[in-house]
N, C-alpha and C positions, 0 to 999 in steps of 0.2 A: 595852759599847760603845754600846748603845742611849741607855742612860742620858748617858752622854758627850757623843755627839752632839746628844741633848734638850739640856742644857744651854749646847754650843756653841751651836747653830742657835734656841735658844728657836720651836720650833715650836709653841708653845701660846702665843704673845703676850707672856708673861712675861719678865723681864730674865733673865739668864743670876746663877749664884751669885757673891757680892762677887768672890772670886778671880778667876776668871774676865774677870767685870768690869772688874776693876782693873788686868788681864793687857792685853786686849782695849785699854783706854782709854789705857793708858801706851804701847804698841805704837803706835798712834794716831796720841799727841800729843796726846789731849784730856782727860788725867787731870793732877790736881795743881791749885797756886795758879797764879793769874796775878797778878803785881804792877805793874798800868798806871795811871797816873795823870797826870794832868795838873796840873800844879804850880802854884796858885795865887801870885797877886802879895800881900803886907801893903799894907794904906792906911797912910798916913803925911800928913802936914801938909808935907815936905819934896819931895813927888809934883810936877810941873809941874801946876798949876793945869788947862792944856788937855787934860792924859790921864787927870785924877782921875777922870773919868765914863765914861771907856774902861775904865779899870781894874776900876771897880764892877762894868761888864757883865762886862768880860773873867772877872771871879772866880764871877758867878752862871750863866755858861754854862758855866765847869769844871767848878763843884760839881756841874750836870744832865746834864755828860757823862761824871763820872767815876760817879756813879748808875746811868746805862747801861751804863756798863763792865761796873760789879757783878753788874747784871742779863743781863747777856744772856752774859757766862763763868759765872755760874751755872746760867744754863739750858741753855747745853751741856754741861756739867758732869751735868746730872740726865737726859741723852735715856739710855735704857736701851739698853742695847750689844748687842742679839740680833739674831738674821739678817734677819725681819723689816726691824726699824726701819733695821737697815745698809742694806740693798739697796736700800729704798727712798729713802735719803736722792737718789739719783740725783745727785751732784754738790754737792747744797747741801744742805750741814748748817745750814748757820744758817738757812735757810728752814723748819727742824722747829721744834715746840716757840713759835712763836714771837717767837723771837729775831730774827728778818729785822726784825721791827719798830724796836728794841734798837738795832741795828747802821744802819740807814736810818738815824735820829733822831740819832746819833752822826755819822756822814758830812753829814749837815745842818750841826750844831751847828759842826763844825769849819770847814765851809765859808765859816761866818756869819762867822765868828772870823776866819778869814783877811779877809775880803771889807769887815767894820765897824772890826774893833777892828785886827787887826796893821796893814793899808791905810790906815786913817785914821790912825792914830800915827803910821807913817811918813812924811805928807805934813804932820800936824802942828809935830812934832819929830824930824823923822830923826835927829838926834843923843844924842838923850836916853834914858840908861841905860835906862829904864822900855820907853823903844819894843823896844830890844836882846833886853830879857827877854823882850817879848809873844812878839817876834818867833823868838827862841830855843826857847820853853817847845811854842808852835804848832809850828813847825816837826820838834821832836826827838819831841812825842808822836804827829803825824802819822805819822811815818817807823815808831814802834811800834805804832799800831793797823795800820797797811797789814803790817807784819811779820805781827802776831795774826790777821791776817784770810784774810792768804797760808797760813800752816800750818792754821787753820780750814780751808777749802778743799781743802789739799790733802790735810786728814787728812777729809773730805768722799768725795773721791773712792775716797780709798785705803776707806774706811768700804765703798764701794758695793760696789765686785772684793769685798772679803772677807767683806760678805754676802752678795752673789750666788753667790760657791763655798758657801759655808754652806749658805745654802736647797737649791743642787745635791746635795750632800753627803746635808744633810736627806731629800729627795725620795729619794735611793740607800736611804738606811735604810730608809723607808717601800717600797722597791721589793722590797730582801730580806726583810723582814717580813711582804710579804702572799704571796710570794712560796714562804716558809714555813711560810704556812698552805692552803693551799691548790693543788690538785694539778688542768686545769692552772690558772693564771692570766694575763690580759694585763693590757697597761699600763692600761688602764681603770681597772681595778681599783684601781690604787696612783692615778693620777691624781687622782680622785676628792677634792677638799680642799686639792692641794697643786700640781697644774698653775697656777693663777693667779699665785702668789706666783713661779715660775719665772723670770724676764725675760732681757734680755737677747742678749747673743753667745754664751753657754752654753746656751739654751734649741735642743733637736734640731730644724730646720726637718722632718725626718723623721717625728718623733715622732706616733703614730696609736695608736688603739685596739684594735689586731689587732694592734701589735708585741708580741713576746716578751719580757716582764718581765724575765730572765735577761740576753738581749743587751742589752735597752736598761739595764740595768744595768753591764754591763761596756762599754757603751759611752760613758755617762756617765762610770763610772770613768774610763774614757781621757780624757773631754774636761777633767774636772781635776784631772784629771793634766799635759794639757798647757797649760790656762791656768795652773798654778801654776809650771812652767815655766818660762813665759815672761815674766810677773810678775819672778818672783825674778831669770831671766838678765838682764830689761834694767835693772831698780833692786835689783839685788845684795841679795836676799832676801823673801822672803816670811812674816807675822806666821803665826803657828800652825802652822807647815808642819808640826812634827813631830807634834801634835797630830793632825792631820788625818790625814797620810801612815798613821800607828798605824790609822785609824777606818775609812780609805777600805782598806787591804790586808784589814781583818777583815772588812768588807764585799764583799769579791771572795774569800776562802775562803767566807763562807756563802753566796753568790751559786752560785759552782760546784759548791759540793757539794748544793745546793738544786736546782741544776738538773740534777745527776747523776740525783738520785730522777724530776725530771720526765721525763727522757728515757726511762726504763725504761718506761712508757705511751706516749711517741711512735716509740721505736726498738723497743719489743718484748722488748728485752733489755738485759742490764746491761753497763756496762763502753764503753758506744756512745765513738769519740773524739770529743769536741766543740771542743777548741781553735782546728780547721781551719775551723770557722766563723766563730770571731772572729780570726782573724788578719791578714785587709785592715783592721778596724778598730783593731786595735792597733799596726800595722808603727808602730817606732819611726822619728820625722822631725824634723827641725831642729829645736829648740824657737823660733829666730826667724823660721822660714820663713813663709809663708803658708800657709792653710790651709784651703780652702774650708766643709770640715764644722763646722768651731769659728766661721768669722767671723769678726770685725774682735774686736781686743785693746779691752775695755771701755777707758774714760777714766781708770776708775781704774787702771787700770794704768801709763797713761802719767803719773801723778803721786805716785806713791809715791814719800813718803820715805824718803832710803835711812836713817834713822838710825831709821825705824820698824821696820823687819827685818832689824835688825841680826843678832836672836836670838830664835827664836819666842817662848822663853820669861820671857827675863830682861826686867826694866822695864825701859825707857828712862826718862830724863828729863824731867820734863815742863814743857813751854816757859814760859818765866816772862817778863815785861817789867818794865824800871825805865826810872825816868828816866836813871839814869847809862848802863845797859848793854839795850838791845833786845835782843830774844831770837828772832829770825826764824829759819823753818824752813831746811834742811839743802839746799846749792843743788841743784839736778838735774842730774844728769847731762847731759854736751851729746849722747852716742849713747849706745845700748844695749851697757850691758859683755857681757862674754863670756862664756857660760854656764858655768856653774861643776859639778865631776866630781858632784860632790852633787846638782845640780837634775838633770842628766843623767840621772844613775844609777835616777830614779826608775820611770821609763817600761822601762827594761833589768829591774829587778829586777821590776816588775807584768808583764810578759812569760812572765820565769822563774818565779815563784806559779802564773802561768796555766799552765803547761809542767807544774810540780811536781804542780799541784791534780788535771790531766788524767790524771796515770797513778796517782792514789791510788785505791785501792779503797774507796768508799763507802758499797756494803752491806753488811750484816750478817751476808747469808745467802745460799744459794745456790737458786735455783729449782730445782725437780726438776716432772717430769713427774708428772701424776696417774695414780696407780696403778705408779710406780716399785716396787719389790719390796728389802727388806720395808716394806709398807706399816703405817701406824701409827694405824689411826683414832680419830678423837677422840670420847669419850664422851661420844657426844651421843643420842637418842634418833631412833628414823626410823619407815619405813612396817616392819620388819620386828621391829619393837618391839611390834606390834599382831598378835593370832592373829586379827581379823576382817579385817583389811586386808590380813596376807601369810597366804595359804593354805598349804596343803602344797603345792602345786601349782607355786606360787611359790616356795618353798624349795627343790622338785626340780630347778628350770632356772633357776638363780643364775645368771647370767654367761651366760646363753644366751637366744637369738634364737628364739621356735618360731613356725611358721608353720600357716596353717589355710584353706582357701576360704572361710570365713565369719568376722567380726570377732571379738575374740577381746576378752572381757569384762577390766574392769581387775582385778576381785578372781575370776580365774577359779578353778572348783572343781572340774572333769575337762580330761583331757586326750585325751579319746576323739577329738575332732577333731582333735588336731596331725596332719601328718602332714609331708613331706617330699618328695612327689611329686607334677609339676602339669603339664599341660598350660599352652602358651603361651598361649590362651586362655579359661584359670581367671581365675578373681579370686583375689589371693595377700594374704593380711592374714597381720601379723606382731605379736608381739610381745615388747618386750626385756624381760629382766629383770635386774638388777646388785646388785652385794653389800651396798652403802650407801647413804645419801643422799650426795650430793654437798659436803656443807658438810663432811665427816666426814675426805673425804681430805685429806690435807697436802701443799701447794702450793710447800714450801722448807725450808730446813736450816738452823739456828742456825751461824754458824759460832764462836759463841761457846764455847755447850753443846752444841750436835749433835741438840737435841731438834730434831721436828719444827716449820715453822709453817703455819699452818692461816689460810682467808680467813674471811671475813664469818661469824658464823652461822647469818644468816636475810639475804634482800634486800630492801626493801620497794619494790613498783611506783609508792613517790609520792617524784620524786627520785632513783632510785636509782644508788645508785655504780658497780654491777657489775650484769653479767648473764650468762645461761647459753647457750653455743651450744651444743645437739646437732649431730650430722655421720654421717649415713649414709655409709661405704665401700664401694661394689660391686665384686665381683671376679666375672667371671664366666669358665670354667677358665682360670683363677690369673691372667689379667687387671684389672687397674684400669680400671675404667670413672668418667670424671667429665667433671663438664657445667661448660659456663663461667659466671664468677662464683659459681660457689658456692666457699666457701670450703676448705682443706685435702684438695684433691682429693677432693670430695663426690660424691655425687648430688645430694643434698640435703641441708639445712639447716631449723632454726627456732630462733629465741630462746623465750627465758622471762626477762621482767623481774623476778619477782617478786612477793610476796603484795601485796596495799592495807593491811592492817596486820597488821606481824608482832606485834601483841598477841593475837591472837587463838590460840585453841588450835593449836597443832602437828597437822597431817594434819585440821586442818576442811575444807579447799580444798586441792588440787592444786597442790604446791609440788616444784616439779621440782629446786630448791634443796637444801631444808634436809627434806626430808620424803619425796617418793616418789620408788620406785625400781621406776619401770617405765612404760612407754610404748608407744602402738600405732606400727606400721609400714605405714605403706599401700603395699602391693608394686606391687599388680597390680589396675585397679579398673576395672571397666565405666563408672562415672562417676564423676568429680571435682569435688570445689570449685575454683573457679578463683579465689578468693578466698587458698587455704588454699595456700602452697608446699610442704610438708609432703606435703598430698595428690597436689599437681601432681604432684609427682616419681611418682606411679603411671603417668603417661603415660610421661614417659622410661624407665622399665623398659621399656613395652609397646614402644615405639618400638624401643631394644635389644634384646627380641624377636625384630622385624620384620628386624632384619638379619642373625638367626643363621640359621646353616645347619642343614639340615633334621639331625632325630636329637638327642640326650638333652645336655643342658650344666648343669654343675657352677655355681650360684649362690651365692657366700658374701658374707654383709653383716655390715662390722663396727659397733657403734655405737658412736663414741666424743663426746666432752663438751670444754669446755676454760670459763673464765672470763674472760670479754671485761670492760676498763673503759670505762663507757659515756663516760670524757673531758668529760663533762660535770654539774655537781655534785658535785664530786667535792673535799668538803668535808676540812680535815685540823682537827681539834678538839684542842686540848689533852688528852693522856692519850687521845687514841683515834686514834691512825697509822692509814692510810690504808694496806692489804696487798689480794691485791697492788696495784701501783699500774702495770699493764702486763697487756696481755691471755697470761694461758698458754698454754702449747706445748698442742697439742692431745692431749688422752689417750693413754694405751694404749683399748683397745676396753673399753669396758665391761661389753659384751655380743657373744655372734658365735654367727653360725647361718646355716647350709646347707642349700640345697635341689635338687631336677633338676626342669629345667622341660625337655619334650619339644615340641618344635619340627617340626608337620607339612608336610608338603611340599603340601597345598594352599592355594591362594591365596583370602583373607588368611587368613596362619594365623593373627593377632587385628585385632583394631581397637581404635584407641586410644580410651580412656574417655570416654566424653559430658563436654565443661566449659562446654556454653552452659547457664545456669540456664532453669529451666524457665518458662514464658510463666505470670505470677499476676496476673489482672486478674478482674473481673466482666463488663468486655464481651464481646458475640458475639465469634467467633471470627472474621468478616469485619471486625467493624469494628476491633479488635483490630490484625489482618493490613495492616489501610488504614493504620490513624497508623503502625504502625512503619517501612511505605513511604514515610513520608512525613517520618517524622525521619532514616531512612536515607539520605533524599532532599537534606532540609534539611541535613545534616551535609557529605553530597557539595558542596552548593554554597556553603555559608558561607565567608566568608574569614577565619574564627579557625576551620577547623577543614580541609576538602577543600582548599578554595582558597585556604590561606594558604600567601603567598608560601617562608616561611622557617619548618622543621620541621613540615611539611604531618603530616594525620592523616588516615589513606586509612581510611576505615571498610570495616568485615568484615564483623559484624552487629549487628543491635540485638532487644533483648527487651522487649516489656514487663513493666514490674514491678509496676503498682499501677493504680489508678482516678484521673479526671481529680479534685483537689479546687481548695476555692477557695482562692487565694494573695496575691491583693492587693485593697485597698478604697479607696472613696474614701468624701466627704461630699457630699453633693445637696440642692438646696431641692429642698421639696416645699412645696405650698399645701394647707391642711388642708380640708378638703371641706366648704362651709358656714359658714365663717367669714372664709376670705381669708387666717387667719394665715400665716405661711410658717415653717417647719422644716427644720432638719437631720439629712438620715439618712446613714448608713453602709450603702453597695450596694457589695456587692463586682463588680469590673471584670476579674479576667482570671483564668483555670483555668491547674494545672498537670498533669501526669502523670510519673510516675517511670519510668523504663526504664534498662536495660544497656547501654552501645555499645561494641566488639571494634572496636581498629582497627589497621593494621599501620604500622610504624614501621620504614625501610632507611636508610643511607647517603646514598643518591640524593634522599632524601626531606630530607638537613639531620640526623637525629638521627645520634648517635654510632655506635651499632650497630644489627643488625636486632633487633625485638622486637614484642610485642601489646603494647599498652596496655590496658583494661579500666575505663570511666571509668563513674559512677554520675551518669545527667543527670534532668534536669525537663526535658521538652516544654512551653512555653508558648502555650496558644490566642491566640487573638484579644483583644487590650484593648476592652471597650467596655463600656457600663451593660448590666445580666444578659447576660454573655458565653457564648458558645456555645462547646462543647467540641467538640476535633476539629481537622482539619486547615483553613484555613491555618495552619502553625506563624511563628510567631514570634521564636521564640531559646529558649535552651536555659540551666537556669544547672545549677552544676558543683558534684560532693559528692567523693566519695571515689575514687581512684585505685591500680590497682595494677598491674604490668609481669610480664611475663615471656616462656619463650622459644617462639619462635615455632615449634620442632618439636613444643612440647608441644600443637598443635590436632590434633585431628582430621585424617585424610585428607580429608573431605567439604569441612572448611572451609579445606586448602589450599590444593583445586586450584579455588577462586577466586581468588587471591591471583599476583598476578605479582610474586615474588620477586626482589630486587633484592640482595644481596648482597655 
């Protein structure tokens, strides 16, 4: 079909192949001889003396007009017939190629003729045979080129409609083709080379670079669909329709079965119905009604001849002139005939495809959950492949979660620390262990063979297609505890993108993928990175802690896994499919372990884990304590930060992080001492300091929900030549960011905070 449509649409500038050609050009009207001439007079001795020298001209301005003839039906003759050159003809063919010249020089010539020679015979000798014939010969080939010039034109316009569907058509191909390769894709994409050559009343005023390749393919399909329509119902046919009709349905089966696979990444699962999307775009309507979305009926529409589409395929005639017999194009219609059960039927049956296409099953296979039973892992090697990487230790507690008040080494080699019993203000470190790498279990079911299929083997963090979400489950007695936005009723969460290059040895680096099988658990922690979400989530334990009642409670934490696609890059290469192509259902546990954590009845029985980073600078500790007061200060009163009107940032705290350095320079004369010369130096002019700022984020405040924000700033001193470090601040510029939830602080740095909720 690709092919078909290449040689219809010549989308590579090329002429389309002879047949084709010669299909296209007889449909037309502009394939075949033309026999036009203008009739020379003989000289004779028997001539009226008065019109001999009329006659001489009259024969040297035939011979130079029937010359043009030749030339300019030759050159319409040779414009190559592809979508291209159709569409653009925009109404006038003979203005291609050159031929406007031809044809002007020709409308001259005959003009002269009427104006010198038929006019002055007539007033010379109106009675004389000679004037009769001037007069006859002028007259009858007039009435033949005005013929050849009226079907020129109107096989012109008819030329333009059925390049302009062509290139449309074109552009469809190009849209299920990148469409096909690539998992997701927008119109961009397809755009790209072929939006220019678009024009017209067919072109989508909608049409943008965020629309979905898919619908804007089925919605092109519908547009001609119904410009062919309307074409064929008001001049009783249209040249190629069955051509077309064949090219444009095989484009609407790969279109939805292309975007069946698409949806399985945007809906999550397979079998999504997507018809109900496109169904306001396709509701069948009048094919002569008006039509806001299509626009006005191109020109060439309103000049097709009806004897050009009579039958898409079979030649027509091609128009010929003589002297005895002119050969003018086929009249036009005085109104648009009645749409015929056939143009009708078109838009009914692309409906029904689209209905048929919706409930066909277009995978292959069936997803199954990781670690579905019996599992079938694929022989691939991992971290339990290696006697230095998996200990006995590690063998002992497959599938299991062990816990320990101190961190708990990744190649651990006793187990004398695990234990099981903790105090709500212990520090509770965990860690999992599970049977495979990840790359190992099998993510779906042939439903061809029934064998397993299995995703990626390795992922790489440059690009990558896919990535891995872990998911802490907290049960605490036999309760689900999860916090919001985390994903699959979590506590917590973290990704893993992936190695920088999967060439490098298997288990060199920590490949949570395709290689290790085990990970720490930060339970319970006196301090946390507030950087790390992973970690964070030791405060939300502590915090759940704080509101059990006093006496002994059963903790069980499941760990489970699933492969998210990252939706972006998400490349499909010849012989290398793209699996999955939708993020999966979330494990079975990977791992799972239990603890009792004893909850005393004095107040607090814990406090949640320190998350302000710790104060790293070389200054005193006063002076230190002074700028952060004073960026605290500055933040309070800026109006991109305290005092902005819309999504204010109420600061919490601030840290510093580093020493003032220099950040910006300028050039200066100097005059060199003893000479007068003058010079330019580079003096630097303004100091930075790096610090942490905590700031709370509500509702009332303009943001979406309550949260901290955690922003990574520069304090800027003073601009001047050798600047002075220190306060007055000046502005602040902006590095890394990162959110989270506002239970997870501290008691201390709460109950500053006037929570808005």
């Amino acid at each position: 079909a690709g092919d078909e449509m290449g040689a219809l649409a010549g989308s590579d500038g090329k002429a389309v192949d002879e047949a084709d050609r010669q299909t296209i050009a007889s449909l037309l009207g502009l394939g075949g001889s033309v026999n036009l001439k203008l009739e020379p007079i003989q000289l004779s001795v028997s001539i009226n003396p008065k019109l001999y020298t009329l006659v001489k001209d009259y024969n040297t301005e035939a011979g130079y007009i029937n010359q043009q003839v030749r030339e300019a039906v030759r050159t319409v003759a040779e414009i190559p017939y592809n979508a291209k050159e159709l569409a653009s003809l925009g109404g006038d063919l003979n203005a291609r190629h050159h031929a406007r010249h031809n044809i002007e020089t020709i409308d001259l010539k005959l003009d002269r003729l009427s104006k010198r020679c038929v006019a002055v015979a007539q007033n010379d000798a109106p009675d004389d045979e000679i004037t009769a014939r001037l007069s006859k010969n002028v007259t009858h080939f007039t009435e033949q080129w005005q013929a050849l010039r009226q079907s020129w034109d109107n096989a012109s316009e008819v030329a333009a409609a059925v390049g302009q569907i062509l290139l449309v058509c074109d552009f469809i191909r190009v849209c299920v083709e990148e469409g096909e390769k690539h998992y997701p894709v927008n119109i961009s994409q397809a755009l790209f080379g072929h939006r220019a050559n678009i024009m017209g009343a067919l072109t989508p005023a909608e049409l943008n670079s965020t629309e979905d390749v898919y619908a804007t393919t089925i919605q092109l399909l519908k547009r001609v669909v119904r410009q062919m329509e309307r074409t064929a119902s008001k001049w009783n046919g249209f040249p190629l329709r069955a051509q077309l009709e064949r090219l444009l349905f095989d484009f609407t089966k790969r279109a939805k079965r292309a975007e069946a696979q698409d949806r399985l990444w945007k809906e999550r699962l397979a079998g999504t119905s997507t018809v109900d999307a496109y169904r306001p775009a396709l509701a069948t309507s009048s094919t002569t009604g008006s039509d806001s979305s299509v626009g006005s009926v191109p020109a060439a529409a309103a000049s097709m001849p009806a004897a050009a589409a009579s039958a898409p395929t079979a030649s027509a005639s091609a128009p010929t002139a003589s002297a005895s017999a002119p050969t003018a194009s086929p009249a036009l219609p005085s109104a648009p005939a009645a749409a015929s059960s056939s143009s009708a039927s078109t838009m009914e049956r692309l409906c029904a495809l689209l209905e048929e296409l919706d409930a066909e099953d277009v995978t292959d296979y069936v997803p199954i959950k990781m670690g579905d039973a019996p599992v079938q892992f694929r022989d691939l090697p991992d971290q339990s492949a290696s006697e230095a990487a998996w200990t006995n230790v590690c063998k002992q507690y497959v599938g299991e979660i062990v816990f320990s008040r101190s961190s708990i080494d990744r190649v651990v080699s006793s187990d004398a620390a695990f234990t099981r019993e903790f105090d709500a203000t212990d520090e509770v470190h965990g860690r999992a262990f599970w049977p495979h790498a990840l790359s190992r279990y099998p993510l779906a079911v042939s439903k061809k063979t029934g064998e397993p299929v299995y995703g990626p083997e390795r992922i790489c963090s440059v690009m990558p297609s896919h990535r891995v979400e872990f998911v802490q489950r907290v049960y605490v007695d036999g309760k689900l505890h999860a916090r919001d936005r985390q994903p699959c009723d979590g506590l917590t969460s973290f990704w893993f993108s992936g190695v920088p290059d999967t060439k490098k040895r298997l288990g060199s680096e920590t490949d949570f993928y395709a290689f290790t099988q085990t990970c720490r658990l930060n339970v319970s922690l006196d301090q946390v990175d507030m950087s790390d979400g992973w970690s964070r989530s030791a405060n939300a334990m502590r915090r759940l802690f704080q509101q059990l009642e006093e006496g002994a409670h059963e903790v069980r934490i499941d760990l489970c896994a699933r492969l998210l696609c990252t939706h972006d890059n998400l490349q499909k290469r010849p012989g290398h499919g793209i699996f999955p192509l939708y993020d999966t259902e979330i494990s079975h546990p990977l791992a799972t372990g239990s603890f009792t954590v004893r909850v005393s009845a004095q107040k607090p029985c814990c406090t949640l884990g320190r998350i302000l980073p710790d104060r790293c600078t070389s200054l005193s500790r006063g002076a230190a304590a002074t700028l952060e007061t004073a960026a605290f200060r500055f933040l309070q009163e800026s109006r991109g930060w305290g005092k902005r009107a819309d999504k204010t940032e109420v600061p919490v705290a601030v840290v510093l992080r580093g020493d003032w350095q220099l950040c910006s320079y300028e050039w200066f004369e100097i005059s060199v001492s003893g000479t007068g010369e003058v010079r330019l130096r580079k003096e630097a002019t303004q100091q930075v300091c790096p610090f942490v700022a905590f700031f709370y984020r509500s509702k009332a405040t303009g943001w979406e929900r309550e949260s901290v924000a955690v922003f990574h700033l520069g304090a800027f001193g003073p601009c001047s030549r050798n600047p002075p470090v220190g306060p007055p601040l000046t502005g602040v510029s902006v590095g890394g960011m990162n959110e989270f939830d506002v239970d997870l602080l501290p008691d201390e740095m709460l109950k500053d905070i006037q929570r808005q909720i």
